[in-house]
matplotlib code that plots the C-alpha trace (Angstrom):
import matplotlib.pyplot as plt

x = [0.0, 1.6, 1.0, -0.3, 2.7, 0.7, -0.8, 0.6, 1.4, 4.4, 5.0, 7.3, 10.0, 9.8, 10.1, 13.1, 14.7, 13.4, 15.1, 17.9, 16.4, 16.6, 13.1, 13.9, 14.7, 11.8, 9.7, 12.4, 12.0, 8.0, 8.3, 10.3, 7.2, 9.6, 7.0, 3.8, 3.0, -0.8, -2.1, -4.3, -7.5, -5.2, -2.5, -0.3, 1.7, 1.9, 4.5, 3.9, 6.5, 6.6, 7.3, 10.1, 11.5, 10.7, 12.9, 16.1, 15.9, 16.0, 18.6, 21.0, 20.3, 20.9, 24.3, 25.3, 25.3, 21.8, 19.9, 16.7, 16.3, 17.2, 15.5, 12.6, 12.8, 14.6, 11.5, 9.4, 11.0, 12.5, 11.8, 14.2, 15.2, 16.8, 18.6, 19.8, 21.0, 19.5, 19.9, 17.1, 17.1, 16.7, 13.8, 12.2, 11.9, 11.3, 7.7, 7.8, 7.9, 5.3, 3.1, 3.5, 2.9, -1.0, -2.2, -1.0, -3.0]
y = [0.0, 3.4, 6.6, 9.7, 12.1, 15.4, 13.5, 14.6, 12.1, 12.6, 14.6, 17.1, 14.4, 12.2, 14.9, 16.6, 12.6, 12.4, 15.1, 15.6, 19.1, 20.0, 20.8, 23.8, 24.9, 23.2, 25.9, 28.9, 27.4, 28.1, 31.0, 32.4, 31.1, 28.3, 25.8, 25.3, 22.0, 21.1, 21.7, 19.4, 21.0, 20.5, 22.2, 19.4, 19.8, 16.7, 16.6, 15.0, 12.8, 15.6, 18.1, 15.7, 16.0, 19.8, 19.9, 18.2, 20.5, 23.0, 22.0, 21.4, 24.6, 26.3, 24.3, 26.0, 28.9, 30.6, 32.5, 32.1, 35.2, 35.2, 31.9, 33.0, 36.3, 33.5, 31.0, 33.5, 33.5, 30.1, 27.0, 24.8, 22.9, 25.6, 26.6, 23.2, 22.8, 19.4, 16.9, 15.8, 12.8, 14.2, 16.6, 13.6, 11.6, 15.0, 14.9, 18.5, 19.1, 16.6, 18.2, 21.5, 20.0, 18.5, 21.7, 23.4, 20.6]
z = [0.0, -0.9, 1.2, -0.5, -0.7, 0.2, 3.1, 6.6, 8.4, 10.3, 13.7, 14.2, 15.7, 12.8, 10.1, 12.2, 11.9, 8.3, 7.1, 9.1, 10.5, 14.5, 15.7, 16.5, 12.5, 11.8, 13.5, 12.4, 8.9, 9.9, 11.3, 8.0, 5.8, 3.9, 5.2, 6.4, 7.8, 8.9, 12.0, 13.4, 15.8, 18.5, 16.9, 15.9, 13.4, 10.5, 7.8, 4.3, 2.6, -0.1, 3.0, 3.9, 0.8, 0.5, 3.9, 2.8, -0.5, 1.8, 3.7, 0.7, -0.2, 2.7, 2.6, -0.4, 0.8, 0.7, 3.6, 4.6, 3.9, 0.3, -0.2, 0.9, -1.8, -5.1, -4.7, -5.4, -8.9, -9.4, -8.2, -5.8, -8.2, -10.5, -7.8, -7.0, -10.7, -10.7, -13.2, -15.2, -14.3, -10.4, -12.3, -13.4, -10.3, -8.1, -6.4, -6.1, -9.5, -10.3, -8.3, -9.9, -13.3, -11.5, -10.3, -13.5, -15.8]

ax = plt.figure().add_subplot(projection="3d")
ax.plot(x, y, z, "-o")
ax.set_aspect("equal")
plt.show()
């Protein structure tokens, strides 16, 4: 049985093991408006496998050499994985992009 992507299912302390992400970047990350996991009615916030994914993009971004602050201003123009300078093959497999290309069709 395969799990919907875009379905949050993971708790803070999974998607902080996940992706390799310290809780407490997870909510600065948040905070910043890079993400925005669910929040359950008791305020619980659930991480998608495509919000895992979205994570350790971010964090091999951040590697490189980008800010928050001027990730937060280039993804308003390009999308992660221009930035990345991923190979198509890594284009072709990436959820992210998949998703883009549903809501678009």
């Amino acid at each position: 049985m395969e799990v919907e992507k875009n379905k949050p299912v993971y708790s803070t302390n999974v998607a902080a093991d996940l992706s390799g992400i310290s809780k407490s970047t997870l909510m600065r990350y948040e905070e910043k408006g890079l993400i925005n996991p669910y929040k359950s009615k008791g305020g619980k916030r659930l991480y998608s496998h495509n919000d895992i994914e979205w994570l350790i993009c971010l964090k091999d971004l951040i590697k490189k050499g980008y800010s928050i602050l001027s990730l937060k201003k280039l993804l308003k123009y390009e999308s992660c994985y221009e930035l990345k300078n991923c190979s198509e093959e890594i284009k072709a497999k990436c959820q992210i992009i998949k998703d883009q290309l549903k809501n678009q069709g």
